[in-house]
C-alpha positions in Angstrom: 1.8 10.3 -7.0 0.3 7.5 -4.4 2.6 4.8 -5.5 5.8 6.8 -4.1 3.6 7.6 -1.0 2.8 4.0 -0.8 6.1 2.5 -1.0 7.6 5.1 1.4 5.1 4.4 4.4 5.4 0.5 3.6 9.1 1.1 4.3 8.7 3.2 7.6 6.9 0.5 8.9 10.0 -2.0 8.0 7.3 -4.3 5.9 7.8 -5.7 3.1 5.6 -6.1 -0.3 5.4 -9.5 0.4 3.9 -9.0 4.0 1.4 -6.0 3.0 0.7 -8.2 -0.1 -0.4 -11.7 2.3 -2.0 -9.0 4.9 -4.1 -7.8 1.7 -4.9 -10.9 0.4 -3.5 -10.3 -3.1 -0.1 -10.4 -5.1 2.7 -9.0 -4.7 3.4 -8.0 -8.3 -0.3 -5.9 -7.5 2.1 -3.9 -4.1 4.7 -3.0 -6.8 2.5 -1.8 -9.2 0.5 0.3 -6.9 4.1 1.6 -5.9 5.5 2.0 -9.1 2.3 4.0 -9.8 1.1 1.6 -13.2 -2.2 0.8 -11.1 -3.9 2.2 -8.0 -5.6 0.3 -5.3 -9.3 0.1 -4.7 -11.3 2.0 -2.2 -11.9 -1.3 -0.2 -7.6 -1.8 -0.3 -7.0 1.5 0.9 -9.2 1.3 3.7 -7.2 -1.6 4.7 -4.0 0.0 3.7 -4.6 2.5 6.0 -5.2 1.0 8.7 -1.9 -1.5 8.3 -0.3 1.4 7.7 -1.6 3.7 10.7 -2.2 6.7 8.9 -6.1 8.2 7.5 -6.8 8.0 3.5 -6.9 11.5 3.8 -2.8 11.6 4.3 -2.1 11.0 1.6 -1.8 7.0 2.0 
């Protein structure tokens, strides 16, 4: 599932949901439920995602 992707890579990089959340431009409740796999990110939030995050959407984000 993404969401456990998700919150692993957010932790590798020592960030926290609140800090991807303000980089984002949206919640933090929206981070944790990405992560906790009850909704998925847009195309538009992965691109960004991936790019915090350092890693291509085709990793597995």
């Amino acid at each position: 599932m993404i969401g456990v992707h998700l919150k692993r890579i957010r932790k590798e990089r020592q960030l926290s949901q609140e800090q991807v959340a303000q980089r984002l431009n949206i919640s933090r409740q929206a981070i944790s439920r990405w992560e906790n796999d009850l909704a998925m990110p847009d195309i538009d939030n992965l691109v960004v995602l991936s790019k915090l995050y350092e890693v291509s959407i085709e990793e597995r984000v």
